[in-house]
N, CA, C and O atoms as a GROMACS GRO file, in nm:
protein
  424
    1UNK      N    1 -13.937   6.164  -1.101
    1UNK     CA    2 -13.863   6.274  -1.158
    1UNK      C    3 -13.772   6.220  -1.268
    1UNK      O    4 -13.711   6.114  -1.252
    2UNK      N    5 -13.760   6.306  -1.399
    2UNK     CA    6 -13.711   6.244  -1.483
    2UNK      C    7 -13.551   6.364  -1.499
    2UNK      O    8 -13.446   6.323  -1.549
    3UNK      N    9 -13.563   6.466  -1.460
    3UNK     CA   10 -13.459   6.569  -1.446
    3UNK      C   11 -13.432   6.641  -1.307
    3UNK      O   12 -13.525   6.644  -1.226
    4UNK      N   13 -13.305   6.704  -1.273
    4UNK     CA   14 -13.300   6.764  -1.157
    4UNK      C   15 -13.396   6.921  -1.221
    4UNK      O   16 -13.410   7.016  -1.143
    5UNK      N   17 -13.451   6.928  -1.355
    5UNK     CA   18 -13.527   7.047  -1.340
    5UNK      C   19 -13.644   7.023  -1.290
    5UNK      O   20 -13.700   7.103  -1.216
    6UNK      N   21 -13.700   6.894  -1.330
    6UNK     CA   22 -13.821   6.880  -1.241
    6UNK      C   23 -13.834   6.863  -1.123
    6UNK      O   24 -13.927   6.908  -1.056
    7UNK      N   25 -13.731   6.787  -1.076
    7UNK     CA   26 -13.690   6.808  -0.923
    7UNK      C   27 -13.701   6.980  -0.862
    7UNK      O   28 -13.794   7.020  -0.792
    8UNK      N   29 -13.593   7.057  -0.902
    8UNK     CA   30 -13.615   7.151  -0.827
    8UNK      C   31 -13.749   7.263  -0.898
    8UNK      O   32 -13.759   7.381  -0.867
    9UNK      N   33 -13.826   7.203  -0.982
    9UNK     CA   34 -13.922   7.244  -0.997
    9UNK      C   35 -14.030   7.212  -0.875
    9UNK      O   36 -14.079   7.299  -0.804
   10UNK      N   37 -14.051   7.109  -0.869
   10UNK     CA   38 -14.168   7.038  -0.754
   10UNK      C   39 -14.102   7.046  -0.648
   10UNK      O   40 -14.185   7.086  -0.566
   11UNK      N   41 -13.954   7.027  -0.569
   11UNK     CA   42 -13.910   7.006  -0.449
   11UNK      C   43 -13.839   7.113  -0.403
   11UNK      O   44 -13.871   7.159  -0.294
   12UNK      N   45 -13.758   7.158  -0.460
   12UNK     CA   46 -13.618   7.277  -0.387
   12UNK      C   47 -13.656   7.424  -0.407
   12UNK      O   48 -13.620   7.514  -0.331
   13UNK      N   49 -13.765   7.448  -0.560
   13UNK     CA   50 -13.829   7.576  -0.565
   13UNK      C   51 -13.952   7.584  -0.397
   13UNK      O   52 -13.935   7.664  -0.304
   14UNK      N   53 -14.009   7.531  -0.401
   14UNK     CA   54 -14.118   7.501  -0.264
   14UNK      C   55 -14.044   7.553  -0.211
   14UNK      O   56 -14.019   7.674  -0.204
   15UNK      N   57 -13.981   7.435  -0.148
   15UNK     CA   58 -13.884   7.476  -0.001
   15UNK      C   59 -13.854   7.577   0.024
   15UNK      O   60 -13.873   7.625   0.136
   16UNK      N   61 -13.810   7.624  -0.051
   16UNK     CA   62 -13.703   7.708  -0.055
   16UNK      C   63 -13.803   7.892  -0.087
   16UNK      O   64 -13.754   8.003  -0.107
   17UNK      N   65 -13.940   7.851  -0.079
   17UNK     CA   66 -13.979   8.008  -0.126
   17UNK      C   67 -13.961   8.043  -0.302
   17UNK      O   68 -14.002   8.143  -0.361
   18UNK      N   69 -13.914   7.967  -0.337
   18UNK     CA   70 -13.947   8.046  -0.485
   18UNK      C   71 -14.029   8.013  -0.585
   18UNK      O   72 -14.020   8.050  -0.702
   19UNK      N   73 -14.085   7.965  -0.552
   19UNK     CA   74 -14.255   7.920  -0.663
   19UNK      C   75 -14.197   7.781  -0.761
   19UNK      O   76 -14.224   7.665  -0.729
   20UNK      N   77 -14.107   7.821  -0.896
   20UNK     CA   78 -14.107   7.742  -0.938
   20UNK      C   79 -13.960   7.691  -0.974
   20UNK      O   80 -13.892   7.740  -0.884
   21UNK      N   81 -13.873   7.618  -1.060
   21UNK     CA   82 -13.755   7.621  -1.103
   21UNK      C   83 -13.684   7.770  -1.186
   21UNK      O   84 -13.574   7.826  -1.188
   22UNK      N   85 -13.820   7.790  -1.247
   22UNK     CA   86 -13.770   7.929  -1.333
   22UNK      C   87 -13.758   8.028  -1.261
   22UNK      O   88 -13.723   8.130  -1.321
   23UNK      N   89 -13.781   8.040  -1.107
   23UNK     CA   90 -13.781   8.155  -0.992
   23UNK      C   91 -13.669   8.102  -0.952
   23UNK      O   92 -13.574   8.177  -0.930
   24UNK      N   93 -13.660   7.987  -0.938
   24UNK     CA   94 -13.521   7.949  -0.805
   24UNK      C   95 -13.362   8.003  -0.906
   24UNK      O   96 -13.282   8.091  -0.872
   25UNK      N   97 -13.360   7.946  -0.988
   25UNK     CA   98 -13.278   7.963  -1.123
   25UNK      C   99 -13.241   8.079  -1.156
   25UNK      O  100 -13.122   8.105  -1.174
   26UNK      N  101 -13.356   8.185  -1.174
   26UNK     CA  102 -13.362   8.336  -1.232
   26UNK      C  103 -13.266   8.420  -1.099
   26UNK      O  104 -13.203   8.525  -1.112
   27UNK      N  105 -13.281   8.336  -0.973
   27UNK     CA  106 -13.236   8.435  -0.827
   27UNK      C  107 -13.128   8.383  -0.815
   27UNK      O  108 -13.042   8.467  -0.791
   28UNK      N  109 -13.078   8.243  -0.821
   28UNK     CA  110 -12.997   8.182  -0.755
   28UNK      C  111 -12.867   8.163  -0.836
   28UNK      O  112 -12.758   8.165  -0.780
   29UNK      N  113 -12.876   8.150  -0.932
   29UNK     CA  114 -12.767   8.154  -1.040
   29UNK      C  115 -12.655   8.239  -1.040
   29UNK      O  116 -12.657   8.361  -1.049
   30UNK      N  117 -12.531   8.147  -1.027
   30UNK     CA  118 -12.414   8.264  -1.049
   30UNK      C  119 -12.405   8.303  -1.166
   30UNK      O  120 -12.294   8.348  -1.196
   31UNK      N  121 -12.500   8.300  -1.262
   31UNK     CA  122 -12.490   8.322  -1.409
   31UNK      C  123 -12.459   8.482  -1.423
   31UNK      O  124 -12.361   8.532  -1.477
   32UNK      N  125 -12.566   8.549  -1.360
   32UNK     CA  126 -12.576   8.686  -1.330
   32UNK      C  127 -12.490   8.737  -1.259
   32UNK      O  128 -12.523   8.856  -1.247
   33UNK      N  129 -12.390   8.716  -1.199
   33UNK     CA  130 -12.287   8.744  -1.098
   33UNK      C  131 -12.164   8.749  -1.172
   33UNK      O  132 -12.090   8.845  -1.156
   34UNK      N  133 -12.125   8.628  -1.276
   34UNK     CA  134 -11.986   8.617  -1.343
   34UNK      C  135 -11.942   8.744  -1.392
   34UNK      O  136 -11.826   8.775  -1.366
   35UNK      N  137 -12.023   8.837  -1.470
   35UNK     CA  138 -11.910   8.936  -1.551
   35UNK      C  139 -11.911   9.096  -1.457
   35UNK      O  140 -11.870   9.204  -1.499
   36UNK      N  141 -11.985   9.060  -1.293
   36UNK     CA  142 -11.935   9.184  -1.232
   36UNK      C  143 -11.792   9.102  -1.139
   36UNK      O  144 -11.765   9.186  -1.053
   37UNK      N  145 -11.690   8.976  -1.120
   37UNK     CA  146 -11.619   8.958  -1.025
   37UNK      C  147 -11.486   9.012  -1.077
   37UNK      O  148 -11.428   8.958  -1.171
   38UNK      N  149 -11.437   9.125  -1.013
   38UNK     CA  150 -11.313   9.180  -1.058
   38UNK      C  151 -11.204   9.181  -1.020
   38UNK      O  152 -11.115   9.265  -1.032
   39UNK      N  153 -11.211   9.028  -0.943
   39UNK     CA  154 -11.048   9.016  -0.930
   39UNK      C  155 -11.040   8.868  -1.004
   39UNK      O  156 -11.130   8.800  -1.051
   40UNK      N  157 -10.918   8.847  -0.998
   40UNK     CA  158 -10.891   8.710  -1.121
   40UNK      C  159 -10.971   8.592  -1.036
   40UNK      O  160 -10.977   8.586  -0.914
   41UNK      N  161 -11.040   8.486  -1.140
   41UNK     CA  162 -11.104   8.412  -1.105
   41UNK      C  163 -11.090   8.289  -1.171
   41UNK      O  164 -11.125   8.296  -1.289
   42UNK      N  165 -11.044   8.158  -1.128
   42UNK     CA  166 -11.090   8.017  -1.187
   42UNK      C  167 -11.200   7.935  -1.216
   42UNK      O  168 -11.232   7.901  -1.102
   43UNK      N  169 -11.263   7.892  -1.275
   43UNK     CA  170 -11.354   7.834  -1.328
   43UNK      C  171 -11.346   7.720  -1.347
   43UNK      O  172 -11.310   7.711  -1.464
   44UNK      N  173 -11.360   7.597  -1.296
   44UNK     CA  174 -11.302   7.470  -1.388
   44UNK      C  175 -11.457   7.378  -1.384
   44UNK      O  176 -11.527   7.382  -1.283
   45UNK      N  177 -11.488   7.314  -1.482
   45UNK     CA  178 -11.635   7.260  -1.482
   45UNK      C  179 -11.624   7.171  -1.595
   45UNK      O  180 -11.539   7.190  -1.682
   46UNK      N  181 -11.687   7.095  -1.598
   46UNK     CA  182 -11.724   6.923  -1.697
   46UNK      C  183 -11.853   6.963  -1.825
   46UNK      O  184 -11.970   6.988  -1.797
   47UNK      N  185 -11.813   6.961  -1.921
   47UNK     CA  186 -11.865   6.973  -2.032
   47UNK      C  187 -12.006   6.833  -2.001
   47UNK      O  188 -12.114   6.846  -2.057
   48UNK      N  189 -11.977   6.713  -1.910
   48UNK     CA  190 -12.089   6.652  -1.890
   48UNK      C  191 -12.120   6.623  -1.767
   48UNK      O  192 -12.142   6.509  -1.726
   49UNK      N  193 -12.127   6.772  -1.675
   49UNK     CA  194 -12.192   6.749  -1.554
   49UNK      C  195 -12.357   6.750  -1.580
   49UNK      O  196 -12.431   6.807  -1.660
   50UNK      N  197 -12.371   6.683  -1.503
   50UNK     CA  198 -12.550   6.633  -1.530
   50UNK      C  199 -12.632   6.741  -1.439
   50UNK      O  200 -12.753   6.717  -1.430
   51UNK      N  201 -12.594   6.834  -1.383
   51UNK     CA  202 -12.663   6.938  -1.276
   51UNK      C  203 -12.648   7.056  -1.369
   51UNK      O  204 -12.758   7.096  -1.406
   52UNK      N  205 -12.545   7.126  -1.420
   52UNK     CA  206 -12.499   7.237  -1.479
   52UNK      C  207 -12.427   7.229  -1.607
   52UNK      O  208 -12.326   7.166  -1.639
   53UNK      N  209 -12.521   7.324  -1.687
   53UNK     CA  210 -12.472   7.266  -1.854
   53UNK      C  211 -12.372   7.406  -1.884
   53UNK      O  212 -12.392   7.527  -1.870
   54UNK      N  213 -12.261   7.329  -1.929
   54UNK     CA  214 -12.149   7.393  -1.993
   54UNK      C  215 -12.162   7.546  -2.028
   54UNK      O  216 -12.085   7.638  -2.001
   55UNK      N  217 -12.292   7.546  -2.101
   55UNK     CA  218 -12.364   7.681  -2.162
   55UNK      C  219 -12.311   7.799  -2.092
   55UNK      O  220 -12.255   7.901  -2.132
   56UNK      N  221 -12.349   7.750  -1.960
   56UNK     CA  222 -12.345   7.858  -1.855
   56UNK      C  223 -12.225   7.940  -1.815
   56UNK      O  224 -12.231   8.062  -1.796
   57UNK      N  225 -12.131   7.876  -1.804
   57UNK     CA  226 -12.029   7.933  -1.854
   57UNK      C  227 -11.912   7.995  -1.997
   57UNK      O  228 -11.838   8.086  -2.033
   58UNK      N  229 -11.974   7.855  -2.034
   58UNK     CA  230 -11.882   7.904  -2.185
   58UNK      C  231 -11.974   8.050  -2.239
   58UNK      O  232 -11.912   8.122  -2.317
   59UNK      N  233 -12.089   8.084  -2.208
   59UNK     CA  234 -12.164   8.226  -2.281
   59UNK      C  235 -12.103   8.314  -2.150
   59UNK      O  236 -12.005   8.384  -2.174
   60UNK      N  237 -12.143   8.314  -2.045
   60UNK     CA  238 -12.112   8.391  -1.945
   60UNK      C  239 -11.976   8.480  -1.892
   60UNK      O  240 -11.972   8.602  -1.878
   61UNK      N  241 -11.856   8.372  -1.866
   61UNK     CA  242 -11.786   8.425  -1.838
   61UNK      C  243 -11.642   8.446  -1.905
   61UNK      O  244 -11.599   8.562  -1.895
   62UNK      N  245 -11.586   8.384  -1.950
   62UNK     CA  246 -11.466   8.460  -2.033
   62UNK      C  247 -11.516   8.555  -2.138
   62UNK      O  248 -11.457   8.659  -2.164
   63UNK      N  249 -11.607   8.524  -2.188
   63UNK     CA  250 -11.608   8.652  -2.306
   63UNK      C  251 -11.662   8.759  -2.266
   63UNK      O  252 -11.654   8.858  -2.340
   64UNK      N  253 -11.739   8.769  -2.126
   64UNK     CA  254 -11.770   8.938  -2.073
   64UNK      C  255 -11.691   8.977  -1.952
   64UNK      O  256 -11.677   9.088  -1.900
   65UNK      N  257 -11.632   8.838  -1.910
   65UNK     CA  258 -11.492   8.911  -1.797
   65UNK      C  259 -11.380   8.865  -1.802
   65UNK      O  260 -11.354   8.764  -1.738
   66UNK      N  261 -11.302   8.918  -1.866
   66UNK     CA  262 -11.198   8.899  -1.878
   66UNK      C  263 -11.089   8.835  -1.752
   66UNK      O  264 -11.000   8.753  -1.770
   67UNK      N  265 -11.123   8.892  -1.642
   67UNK     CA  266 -11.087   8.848  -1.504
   67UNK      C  267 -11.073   8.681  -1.479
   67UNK      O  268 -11.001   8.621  -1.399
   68UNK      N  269 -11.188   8.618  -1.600
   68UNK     CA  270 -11.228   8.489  -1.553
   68UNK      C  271 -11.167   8.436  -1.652
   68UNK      O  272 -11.175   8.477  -1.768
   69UNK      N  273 -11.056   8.276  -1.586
   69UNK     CA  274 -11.056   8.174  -1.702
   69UNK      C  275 -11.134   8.078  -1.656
   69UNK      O  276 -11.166   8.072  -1.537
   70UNK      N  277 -11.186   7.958  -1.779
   70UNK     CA  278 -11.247   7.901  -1.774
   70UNK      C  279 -11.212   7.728  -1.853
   70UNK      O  280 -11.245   7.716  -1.971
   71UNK      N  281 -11.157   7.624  -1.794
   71UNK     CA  282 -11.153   7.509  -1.789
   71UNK      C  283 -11.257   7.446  -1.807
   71UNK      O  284 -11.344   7.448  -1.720
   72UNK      N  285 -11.274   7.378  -1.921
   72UNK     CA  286 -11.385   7.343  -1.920
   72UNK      C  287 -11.360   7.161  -2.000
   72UNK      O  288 -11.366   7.121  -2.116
   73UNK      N  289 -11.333   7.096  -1.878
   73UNK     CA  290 -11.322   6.939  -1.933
   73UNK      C  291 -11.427   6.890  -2.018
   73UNK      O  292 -11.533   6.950  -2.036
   74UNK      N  293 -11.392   6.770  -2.077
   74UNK     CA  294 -11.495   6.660  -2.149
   74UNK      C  295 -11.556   6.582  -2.032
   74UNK      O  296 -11.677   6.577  -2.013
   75UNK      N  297 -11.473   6.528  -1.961
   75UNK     CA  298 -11.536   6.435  -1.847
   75UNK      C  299 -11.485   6.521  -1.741
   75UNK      O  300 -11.397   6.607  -1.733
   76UNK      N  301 -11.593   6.456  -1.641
   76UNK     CA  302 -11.616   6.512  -1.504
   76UNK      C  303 -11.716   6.490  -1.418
   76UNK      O  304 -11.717   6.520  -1.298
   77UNK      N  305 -11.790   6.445  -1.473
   77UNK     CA  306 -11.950   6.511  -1.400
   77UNK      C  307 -11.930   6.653  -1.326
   77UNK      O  308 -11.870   6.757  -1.354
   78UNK      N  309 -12.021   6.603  -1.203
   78UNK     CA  310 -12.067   6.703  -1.135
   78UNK      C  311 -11.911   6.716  -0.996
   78UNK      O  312 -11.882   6.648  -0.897
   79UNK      N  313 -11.854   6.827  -1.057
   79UNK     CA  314 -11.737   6.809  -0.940
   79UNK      C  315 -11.676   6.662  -0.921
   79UNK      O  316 -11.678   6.605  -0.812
   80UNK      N  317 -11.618   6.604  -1.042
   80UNK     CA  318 -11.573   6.473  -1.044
   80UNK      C  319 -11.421   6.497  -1.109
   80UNK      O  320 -11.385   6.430  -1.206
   81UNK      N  321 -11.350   6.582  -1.056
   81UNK     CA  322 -11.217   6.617  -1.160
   81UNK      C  323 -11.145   6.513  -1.080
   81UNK      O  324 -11.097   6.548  -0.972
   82UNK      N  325 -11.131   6.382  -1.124
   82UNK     CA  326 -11.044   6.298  -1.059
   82UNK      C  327 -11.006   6.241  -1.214
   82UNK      O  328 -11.094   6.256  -1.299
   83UNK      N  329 -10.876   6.176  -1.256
   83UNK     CA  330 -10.773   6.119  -1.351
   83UNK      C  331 -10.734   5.977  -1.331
   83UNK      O  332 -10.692   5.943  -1.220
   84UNK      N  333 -10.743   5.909  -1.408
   84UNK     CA  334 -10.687   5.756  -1.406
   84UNK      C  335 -10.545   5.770  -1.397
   84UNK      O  336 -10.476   5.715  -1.311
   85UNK      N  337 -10.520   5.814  -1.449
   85UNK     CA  338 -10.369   5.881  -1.486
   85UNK      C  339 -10.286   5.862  -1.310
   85UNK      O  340 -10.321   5.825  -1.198
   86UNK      N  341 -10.189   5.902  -1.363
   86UNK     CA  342 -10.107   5.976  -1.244
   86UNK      C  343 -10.126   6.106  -1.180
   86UNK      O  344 -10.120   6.103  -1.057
   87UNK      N  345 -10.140   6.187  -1.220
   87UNK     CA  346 -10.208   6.298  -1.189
   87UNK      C  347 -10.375   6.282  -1.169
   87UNK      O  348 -10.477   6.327  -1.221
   88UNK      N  349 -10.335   6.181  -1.052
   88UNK     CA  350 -10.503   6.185  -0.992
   88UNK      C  351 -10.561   6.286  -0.948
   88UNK      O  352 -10.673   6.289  -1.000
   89UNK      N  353 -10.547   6.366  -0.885
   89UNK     CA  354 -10.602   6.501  -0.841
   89UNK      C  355 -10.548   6.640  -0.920
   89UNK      O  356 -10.494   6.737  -0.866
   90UNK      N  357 -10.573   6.625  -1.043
   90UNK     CA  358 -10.511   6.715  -1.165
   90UNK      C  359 -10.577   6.842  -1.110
   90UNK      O  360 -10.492   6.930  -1.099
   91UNK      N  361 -10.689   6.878  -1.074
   91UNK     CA  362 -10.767   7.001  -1.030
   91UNK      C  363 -10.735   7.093  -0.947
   91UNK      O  364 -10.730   7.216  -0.948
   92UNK      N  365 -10.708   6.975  -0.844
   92UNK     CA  366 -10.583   7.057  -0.714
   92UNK      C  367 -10.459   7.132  -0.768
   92UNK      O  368 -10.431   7.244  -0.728
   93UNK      N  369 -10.401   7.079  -0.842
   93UNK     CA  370 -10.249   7.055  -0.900
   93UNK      C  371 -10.290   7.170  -1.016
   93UNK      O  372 -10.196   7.248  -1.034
   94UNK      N  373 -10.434   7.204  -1.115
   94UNK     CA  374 -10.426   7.284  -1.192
   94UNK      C  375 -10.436   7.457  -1.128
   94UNK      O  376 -10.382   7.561  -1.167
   95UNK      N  377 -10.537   7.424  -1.010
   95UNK     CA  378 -10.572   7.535  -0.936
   95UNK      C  379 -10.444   7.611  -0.837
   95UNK      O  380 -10.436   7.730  -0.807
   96UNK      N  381 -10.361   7.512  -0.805
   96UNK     CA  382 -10.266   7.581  -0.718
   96UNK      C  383 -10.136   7.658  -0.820
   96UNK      O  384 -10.072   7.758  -0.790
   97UNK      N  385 -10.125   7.589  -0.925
   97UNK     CA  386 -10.038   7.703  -1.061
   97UNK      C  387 -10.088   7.768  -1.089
   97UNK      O  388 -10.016   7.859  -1.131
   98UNK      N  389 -10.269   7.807  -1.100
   98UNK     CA  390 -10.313   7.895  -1.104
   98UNK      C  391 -10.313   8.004  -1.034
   98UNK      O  392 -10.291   8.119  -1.071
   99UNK      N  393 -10.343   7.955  -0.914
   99UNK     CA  394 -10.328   8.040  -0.784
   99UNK      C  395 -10.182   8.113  -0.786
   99UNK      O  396 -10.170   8.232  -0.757
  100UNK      N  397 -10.088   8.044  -0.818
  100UNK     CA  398  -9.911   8.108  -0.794
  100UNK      C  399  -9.888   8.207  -0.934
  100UNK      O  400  -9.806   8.298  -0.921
  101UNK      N  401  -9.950   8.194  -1.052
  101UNK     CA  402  -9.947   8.214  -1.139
  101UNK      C  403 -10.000   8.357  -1.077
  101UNK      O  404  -9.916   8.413  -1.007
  102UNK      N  405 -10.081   8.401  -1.087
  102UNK     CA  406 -10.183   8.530  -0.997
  102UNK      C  407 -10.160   8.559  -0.861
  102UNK      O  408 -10.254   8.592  -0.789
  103UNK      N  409 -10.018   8.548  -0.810
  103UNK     CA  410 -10.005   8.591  -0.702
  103UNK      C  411  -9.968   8.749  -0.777
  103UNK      O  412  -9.938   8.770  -0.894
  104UNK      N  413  -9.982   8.844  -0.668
  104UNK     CA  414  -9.904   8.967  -0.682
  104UNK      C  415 -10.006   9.090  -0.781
  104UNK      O  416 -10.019   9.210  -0.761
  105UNK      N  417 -10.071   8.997  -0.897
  105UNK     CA  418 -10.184   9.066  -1.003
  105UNK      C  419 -10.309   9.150  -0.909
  105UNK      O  420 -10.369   9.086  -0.822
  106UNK      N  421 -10.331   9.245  -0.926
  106UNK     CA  422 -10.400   9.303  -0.893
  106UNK      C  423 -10.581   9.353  -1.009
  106UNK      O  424 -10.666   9.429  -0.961
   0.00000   0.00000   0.00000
């Protein structure tokens, strides 16, 4: 396998009942889900996660739901929001001002 598309082309579409990657993808995707969630929502994702390309959000969700912001680092990979820095766990620390920030908003 030279991509996780060919992967879940030959392995996770099977399994899983959906013929091919373009079936598993077309059903499974929160792509289609982002601009109906109507209460406030965080987003935070790596411009070079190697599973999920940026695309997907930067077209998807802030510009058809407003509900949603969207963080979108340079580095990260795949769920890798960790910092050399001092603010090693910046994600935690961005999400919980977020969270206090949107208390009370309806």
């Amino acid at each position: 396998m030279k991509s996780v598309l060919e992967f879940d082309d030959k392995f996770t579409s099977k399994a899983f009942g959906f013929g091919d990657a373009a079936g598993y993808y077309g059903t499974q995707s929160s792509q289609a889900f982002l601009q109906t969630i109507s209460v406030p929502g965080l987003l935070i994702h790596s411009a070079d996660d190697p599973l999920i390309p940026a695309w997907v959000y930067e077209k998807a969700a802030p510009e058809k739901n407003p509900n949603l912001r969207l963080i979108l680092t340079q580095h990260g990979g795949h769920v890798g929001f960790l910092s050399r820095g001092p603010a090693r766990f910046w994600a935690e620390e961005c999400a919980g001002d977020w969270i206090a920030g949107n208390l009370g908003r309806s």
